[in-house]
C-alpha positions in Angstrom: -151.2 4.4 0.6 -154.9 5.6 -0.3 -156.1 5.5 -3.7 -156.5 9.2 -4.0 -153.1 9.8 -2.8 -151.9 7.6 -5.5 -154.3 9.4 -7.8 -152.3 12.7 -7.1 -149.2 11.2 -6.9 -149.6 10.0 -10.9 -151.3 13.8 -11.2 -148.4 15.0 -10.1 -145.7 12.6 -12.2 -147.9 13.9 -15.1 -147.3 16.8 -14.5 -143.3 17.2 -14.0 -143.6 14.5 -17.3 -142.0 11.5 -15.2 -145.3 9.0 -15.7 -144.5 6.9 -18.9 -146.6 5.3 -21.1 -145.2 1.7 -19.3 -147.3 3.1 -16.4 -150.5 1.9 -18.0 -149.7 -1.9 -16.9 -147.4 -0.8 -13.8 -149.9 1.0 -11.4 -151.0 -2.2 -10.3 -149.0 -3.0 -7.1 -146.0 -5.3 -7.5 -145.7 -7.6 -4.8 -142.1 -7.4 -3.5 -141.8 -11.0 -2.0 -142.9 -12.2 -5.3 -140.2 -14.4 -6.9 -137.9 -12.8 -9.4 -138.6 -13.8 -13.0 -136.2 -16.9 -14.3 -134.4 -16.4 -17.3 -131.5 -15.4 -19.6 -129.3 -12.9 -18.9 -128.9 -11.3 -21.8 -131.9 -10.7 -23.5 -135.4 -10.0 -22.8 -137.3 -12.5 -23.8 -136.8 -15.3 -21.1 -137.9 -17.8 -22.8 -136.1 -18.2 -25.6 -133.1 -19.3 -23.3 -132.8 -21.7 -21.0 -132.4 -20.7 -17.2 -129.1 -19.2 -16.2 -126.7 -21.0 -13.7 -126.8 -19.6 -10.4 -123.5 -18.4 -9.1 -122.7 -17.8 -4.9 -121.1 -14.1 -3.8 -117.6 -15.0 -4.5 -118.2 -16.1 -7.5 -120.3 -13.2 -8.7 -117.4 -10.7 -7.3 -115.0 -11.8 -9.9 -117.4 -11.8 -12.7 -117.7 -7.9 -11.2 -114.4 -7.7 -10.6 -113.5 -9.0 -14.4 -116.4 -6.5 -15.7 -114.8 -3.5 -14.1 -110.6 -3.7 -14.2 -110.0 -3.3 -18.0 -107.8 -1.5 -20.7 -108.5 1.6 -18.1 -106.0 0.6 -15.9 -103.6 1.1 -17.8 -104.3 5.0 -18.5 -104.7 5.7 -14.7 -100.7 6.7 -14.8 -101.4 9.2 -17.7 -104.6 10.3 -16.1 -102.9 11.3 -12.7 -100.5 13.3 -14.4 -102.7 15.2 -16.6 -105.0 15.9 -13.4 -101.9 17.4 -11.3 -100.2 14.6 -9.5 -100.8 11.9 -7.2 -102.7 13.9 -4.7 -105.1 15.5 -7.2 -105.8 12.0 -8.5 -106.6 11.0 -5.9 -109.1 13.2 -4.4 -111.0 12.7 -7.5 -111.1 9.1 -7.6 -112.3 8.7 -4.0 -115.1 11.4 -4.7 -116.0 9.6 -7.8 -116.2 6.5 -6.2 -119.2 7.3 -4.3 -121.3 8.0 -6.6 -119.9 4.7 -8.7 -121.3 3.2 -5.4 -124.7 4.8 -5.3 -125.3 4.8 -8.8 -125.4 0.6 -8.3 -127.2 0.3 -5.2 -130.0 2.4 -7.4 -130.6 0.0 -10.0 -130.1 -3.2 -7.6 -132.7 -1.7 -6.0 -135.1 -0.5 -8.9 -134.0 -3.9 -10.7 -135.4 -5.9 -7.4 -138.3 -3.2 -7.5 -139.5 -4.6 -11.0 -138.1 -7.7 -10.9 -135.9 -6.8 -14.1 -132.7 -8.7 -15.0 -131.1 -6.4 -17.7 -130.0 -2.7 -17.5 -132.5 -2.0 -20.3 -135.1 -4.1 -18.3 -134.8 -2.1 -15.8 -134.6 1.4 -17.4 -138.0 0.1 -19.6 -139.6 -0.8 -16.6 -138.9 2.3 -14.3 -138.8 5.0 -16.8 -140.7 3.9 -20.1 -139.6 2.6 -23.7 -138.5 5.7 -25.2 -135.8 6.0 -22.4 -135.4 2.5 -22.6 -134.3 2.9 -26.6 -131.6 5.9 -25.6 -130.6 3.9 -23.0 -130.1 1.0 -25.5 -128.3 3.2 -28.4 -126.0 4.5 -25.7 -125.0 0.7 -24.6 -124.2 0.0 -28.1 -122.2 2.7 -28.5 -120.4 2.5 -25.5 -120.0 -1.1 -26.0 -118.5 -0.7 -29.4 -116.3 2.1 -28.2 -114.9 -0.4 -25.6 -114.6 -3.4 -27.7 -112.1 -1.2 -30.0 -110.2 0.1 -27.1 -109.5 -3.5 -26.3 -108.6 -4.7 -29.7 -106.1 -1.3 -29.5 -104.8 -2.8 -26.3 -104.1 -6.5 -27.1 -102.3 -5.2 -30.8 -100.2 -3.1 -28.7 -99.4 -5.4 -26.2 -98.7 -8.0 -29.1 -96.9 -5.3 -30.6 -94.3 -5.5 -27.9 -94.1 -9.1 -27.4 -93.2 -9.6 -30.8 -90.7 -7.3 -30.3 -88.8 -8.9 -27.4 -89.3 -12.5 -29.8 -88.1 -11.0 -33.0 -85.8 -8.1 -34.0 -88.0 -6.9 -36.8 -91.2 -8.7 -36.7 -92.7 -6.5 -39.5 -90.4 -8.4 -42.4 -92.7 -11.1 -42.3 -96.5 -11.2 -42.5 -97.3 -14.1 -40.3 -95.6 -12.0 -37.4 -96.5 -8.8 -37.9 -98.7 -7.2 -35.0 -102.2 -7.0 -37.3 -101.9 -10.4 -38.3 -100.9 -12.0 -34.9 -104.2 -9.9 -33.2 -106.5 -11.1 -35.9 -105.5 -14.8 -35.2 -105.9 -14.6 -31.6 -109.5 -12.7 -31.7 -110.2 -15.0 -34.0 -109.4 -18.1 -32.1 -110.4 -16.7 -28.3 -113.0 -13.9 -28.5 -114.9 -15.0 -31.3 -116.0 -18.5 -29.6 -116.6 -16.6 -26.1 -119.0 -14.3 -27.7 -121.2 -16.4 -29.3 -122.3 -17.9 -26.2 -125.5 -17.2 -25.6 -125.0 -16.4 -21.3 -121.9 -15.6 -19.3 -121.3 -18.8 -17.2 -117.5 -19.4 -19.2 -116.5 -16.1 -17.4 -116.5 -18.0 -13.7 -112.8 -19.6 -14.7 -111.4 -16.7 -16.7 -111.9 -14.3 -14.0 -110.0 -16.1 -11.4 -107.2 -15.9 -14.3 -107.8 -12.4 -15.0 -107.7 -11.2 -11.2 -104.7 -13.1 -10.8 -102.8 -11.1 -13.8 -103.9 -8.2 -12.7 -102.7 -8.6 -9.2 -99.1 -9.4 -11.0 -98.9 -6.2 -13.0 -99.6 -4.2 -10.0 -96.2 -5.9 -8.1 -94.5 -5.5 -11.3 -95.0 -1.9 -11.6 -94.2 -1.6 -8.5 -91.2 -3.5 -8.4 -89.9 -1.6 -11.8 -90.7 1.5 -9.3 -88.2 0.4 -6.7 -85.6 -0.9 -8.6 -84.7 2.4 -10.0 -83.6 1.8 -14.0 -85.9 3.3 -15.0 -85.5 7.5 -15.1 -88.9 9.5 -14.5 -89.6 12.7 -16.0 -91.0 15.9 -14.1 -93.9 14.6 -11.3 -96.2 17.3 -10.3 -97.4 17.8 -6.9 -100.5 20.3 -7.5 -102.5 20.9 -10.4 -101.7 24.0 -12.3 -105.5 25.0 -12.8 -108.3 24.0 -10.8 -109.5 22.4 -14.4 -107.0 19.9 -14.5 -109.0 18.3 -12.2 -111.5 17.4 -14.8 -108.8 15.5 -17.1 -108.9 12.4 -14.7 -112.7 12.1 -14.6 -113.3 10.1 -18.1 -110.6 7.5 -17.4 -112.1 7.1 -13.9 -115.9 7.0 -15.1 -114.4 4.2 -17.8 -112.3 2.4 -15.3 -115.6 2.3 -12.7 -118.1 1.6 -15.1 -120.1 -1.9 -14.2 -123.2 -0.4 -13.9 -124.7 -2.1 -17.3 -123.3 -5.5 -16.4 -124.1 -5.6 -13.0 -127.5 -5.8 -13.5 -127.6 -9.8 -15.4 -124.7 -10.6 -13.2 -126.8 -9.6 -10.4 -129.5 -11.9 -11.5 -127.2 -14.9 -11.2 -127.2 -14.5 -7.4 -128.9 -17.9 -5.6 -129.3 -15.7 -2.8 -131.0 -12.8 -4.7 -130.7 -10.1 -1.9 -129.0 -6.4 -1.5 -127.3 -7.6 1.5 -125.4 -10.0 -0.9 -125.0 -7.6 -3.8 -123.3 -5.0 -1.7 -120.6 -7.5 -0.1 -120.0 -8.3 -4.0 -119.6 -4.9 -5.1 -117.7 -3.6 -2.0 -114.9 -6.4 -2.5 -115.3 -5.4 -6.5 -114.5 -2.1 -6.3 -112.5 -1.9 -3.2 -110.1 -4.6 -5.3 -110.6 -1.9 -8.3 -109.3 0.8 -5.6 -106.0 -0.8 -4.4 -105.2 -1.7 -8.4 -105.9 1.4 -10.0 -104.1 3.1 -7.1 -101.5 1.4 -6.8 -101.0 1.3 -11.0 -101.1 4.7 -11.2 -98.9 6.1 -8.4 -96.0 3.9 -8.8 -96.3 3.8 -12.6 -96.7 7.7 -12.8 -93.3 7.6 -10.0 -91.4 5.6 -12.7 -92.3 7.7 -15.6 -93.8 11.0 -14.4 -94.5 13.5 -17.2 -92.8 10.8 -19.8 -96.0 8.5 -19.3 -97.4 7.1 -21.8 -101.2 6.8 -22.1 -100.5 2.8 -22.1 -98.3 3.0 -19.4 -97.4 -0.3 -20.4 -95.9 0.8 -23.4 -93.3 2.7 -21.6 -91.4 -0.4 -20.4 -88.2 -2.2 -22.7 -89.3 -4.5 -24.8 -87.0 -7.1 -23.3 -88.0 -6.2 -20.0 -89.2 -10.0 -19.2 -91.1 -9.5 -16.4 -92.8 -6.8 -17.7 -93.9 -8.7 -21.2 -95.3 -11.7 -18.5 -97.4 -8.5 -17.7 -98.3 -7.6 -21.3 -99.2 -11.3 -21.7 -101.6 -11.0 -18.3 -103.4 -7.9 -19.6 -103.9 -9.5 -23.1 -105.4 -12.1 -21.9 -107.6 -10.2 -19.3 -109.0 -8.0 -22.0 -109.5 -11.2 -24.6 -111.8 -12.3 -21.6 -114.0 -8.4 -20.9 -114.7 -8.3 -24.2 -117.1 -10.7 -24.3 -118.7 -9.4 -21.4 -119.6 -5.7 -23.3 -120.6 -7.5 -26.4 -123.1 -9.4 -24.4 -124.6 -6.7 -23.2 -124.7 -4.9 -26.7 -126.4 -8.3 -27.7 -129.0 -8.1 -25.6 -129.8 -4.6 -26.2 -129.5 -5.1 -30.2 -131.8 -8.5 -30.1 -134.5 -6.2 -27.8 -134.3 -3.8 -30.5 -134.6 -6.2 -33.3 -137.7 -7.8 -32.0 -139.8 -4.8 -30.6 -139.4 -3.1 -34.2 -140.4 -6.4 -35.9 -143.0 -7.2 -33.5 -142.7 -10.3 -32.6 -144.1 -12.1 -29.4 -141.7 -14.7 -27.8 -142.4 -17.7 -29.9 -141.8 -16.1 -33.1 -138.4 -14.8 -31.8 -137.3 -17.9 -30.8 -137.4 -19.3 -34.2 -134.7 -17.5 -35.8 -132.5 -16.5 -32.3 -129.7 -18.6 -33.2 -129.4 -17.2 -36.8 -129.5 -13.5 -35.2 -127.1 -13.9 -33.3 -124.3 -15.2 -35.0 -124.6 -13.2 -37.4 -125.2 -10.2 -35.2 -121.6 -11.3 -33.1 -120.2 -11.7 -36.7 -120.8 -8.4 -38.0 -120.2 -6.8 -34.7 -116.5 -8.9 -34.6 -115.6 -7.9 -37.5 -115.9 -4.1 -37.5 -114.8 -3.7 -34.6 -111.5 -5.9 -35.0 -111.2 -3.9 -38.3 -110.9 -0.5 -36.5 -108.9 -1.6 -33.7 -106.1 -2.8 -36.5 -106.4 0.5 -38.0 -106.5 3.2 -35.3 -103.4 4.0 -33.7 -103.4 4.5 -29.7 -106.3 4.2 -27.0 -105.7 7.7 -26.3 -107.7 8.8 -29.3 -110.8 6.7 -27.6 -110.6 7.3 -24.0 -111.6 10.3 -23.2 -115.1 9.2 -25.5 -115.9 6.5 -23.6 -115.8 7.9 -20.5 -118.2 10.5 -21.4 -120.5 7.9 -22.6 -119.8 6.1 -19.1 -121.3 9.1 -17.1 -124.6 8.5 -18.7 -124.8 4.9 -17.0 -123.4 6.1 -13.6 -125.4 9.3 -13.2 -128.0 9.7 -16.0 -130.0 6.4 -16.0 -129.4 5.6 -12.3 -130.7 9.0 -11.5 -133.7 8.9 -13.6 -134.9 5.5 -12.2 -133.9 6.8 -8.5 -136.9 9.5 -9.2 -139.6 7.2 -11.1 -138.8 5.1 -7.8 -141.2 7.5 -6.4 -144.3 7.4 -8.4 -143.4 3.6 -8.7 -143.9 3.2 -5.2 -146.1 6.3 -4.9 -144.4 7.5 -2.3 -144.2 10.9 -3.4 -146.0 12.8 -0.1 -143.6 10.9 2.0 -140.0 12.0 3.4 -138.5 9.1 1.9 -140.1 10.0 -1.3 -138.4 13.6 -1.4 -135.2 11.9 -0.9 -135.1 9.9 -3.2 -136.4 13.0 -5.6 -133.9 15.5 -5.0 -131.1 12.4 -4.8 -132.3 12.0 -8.6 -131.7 14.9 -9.7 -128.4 16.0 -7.9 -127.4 12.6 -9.6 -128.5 13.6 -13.3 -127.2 16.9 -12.6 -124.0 16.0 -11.7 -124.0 13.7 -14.6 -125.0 16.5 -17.3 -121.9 18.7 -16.0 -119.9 15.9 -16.2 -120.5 14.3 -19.8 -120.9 17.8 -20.9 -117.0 17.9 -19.6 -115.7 14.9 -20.3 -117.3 15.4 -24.3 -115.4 18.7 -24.4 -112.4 16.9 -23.1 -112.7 14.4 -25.9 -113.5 16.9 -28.9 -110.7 18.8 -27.7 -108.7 15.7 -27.9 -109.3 14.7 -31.1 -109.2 17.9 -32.7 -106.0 19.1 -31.4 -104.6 15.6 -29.6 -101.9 15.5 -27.0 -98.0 14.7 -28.2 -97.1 11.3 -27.0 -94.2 10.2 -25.8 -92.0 8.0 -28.5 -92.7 4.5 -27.8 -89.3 3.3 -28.8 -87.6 2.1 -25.9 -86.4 5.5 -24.5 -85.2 3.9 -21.2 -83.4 0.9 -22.6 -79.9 1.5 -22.0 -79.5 -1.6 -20.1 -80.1 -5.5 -20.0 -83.3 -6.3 -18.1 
């Protein structure tokens, strides 16, 4: 491209107010076949770590894998029923997925583009510092959000485990559920997030895709068996809204996007070819689980679901407290995995507003962050203990989840163009108007899924009684 076509290609940027003050040291041309910086994974100043271990494709797919499938695959049951049945559910979830898909493939390729290896790297780099610091407040707060939704899970997964080990495991302290889920964060997340990169998570996803794969036959062997006595199942939604009720669990079940990008950068093969085989196995893995959860899960209970649909089951049920197990230890192991990524945004905070160049962060890295994982543990352990349900939270999070798979991809999709200046081309006005579909889209759909959670909150759901409704029988 000629220099005056670059010079009203930034004209133009200036004008719609897409060039950022990062421009001033980007309009030199990056070379593409330039190597990819080395470095940690989790915060921005390489040098302060050492150099991260290079994983292959398969191994990368399960840290993927282990980063997606969460606590929100246990509200996929509920979700279906409050969209309208299986059908309705569906529809949504294969729509949804596309743009989970896109939204990826955007910041592999903007985060190749600038050679970035974190999603706030990548947001600084294609869209400026002051996007960069909204993008890094709404990690933290949708990392914190998540980290209580998991401490809610694991106490109420304890909460029945106890119960099928002890007929009242409230008379004694050492047994009851807050004490027991204390211990155990104590003992297994607490160590895993004070590592400074993610290389532990290579063995704990194999263990995690493996439990996951169990509580889908379970459910579905519950289904079959029959002992269980569903409640109404819808076939159609009453209202063309009810639609909408699925779309935070899905956004929270399908959102990767912010720890894709540092498990990306553990590739040895660095390439898109190799990043989509990773994510297509990911999420097509995601697909058959969350599927196959909620339709045979929302089969055994229908309108009687419980958001957990876990929670639904007889405490006796054996097979089905092997599954609580399997989920408690999955979610002991994602935790770590959204903390990280809150670490990295909180120690790029920390030393951009205290100025510091890489040496003098490096002094003082080790005392930041334990006592940034220590403050951030216990709070967040804290509220877990005290709120009651992960209904309360999910609706929340998966507003806050549409910002990371429509907002920020979106907006990097359109500073692609004055990146590259490619602006006057046909490719160029692809990738504009794909930008802002995407952000548009997004708006409409955090705008919803905020309604959805004020609404929530405000003037909540009634659950159904977790107290064994369908325990008539031995199990």
């Amino acid at each position: 491209m000629s220099s005056t076509d670059k010079s009203r290609s930034n004209e133009f940027a200036d004008q719609l107010g897409l060039r950022s003050e990062s421009d001033a040291y980007d309009d030199e041309e990056m070379d593409e076949t330039q190597p990819l910086i080395d470095g940690s994974i989790n915060t921005p100043l390489h040098s302060m770590q050492s150099v991260p271990q290079k994983f292959g494709v398969l191994q990368v797919t399960f840290i993927i894998i282990n980063s997606i499938i969460g606590a929100a695959q246990l509200n996929f049951p509920s979700a279906f029923d409050q969209a309208g049945g299986i059908a309705a559910g569906m529809i949504i979830q294969i729509v949804m997925l596309v743009f989970v898909v896109a939204g990826l493939l955007i910041l592999a390729y903007c985060s190749d583009l600038r050679g970035a290896q974190t999603f706030d790297e990548v947001v600084r780099t294609m869209c400026g510092r002051k996007v960069e610091l909204a993008a890094s407040i709404c990690i933290l707060l949708y990392a914190y959000s998540s980290c209580i939704m998991y401490g809610i899970v694991v106490k109420d997964m304890v909460s029945k485990i106890l119960s099928s080990i002890f007929s009242d495991p409230e008379l004694h302290w050492y047994t009851s559920k807050e004490f027991v889920v204390i211990i155990l964060f104590i003992l297994v997340v607490l160590p895993l997030s004070l590592s400074k990169d993610i290389a532990f998570l290579r063995y704990s996803s194999y263990l995690s895709m493996l439990g996951t794969l169990y509580i889908v036959v379970v459910i579905t062997y519950r289904y079959y068996e029959g002992n269980y006595t569903a409640g109404h199942i819808s076939t159609n939604p009453e209202s063309g809204f009810d639609f909408f009720n699925v779309i935070p669990t899905i956004c929270f079940g399908y959102q990767c996007h912010v720890s894709v990008v540092p498990v990306y950068a553990t590739l040895k093969k660095r390439t898109m070819s190799n990043f989509i085989i990773a994510i297509a196995i990911s999420l097509s893995i995601a697909f058959f689980v969350y599927s196959m959860e909620a339709v045979f899960g929302y089969l055994t209970f229908g309108n009687k679901v419980t958001a957990d649909v876990l929670m639904g089951y007889c405490s006796s049920d054996p097979l089905i407290t092997a599954a609580r197990v399997m989920v408690m230890l999955s979610i002991l192991t994602c935790y770590p995995i959204y903390y990280l990524c809150a670490r990295a945004s909180i120690m790029s905070l920390w030393t951009r507003y205290w100025n510091m160049n890489e040496n003098e962060a490096a002094v003082n890295e080790r005392i930041r962050r334990v006592s940034v994982t220590l403050v951030w543990f216990i709070t967040t352990v804290v509220l877990a203990v005290a709120i009651s349900g992960m209904e309360s939270v999910v609706k929340p999070i998966g507003a806050l989840a549409t910002l990371f798979i429509f907002i920020f991809p979106g907006l990097c999709f359109m500073r692609s163009v004055f990146r590259n200046h490619l602006y006057y081309t046909r490719p160029g006005y692809y990738y504009m108007v794909s930008g802002i579909a995407f952000c548009t889209l997004g708006a409409f759909i955090f705008g919803d899924s905020l309604a959805l959670a004020i609404v929530g909150i405000s003037a909540p759901t009634p659950s159904p009684p977790i107290i064994d409704p369908y325990c008539s029988r031995d199990t």
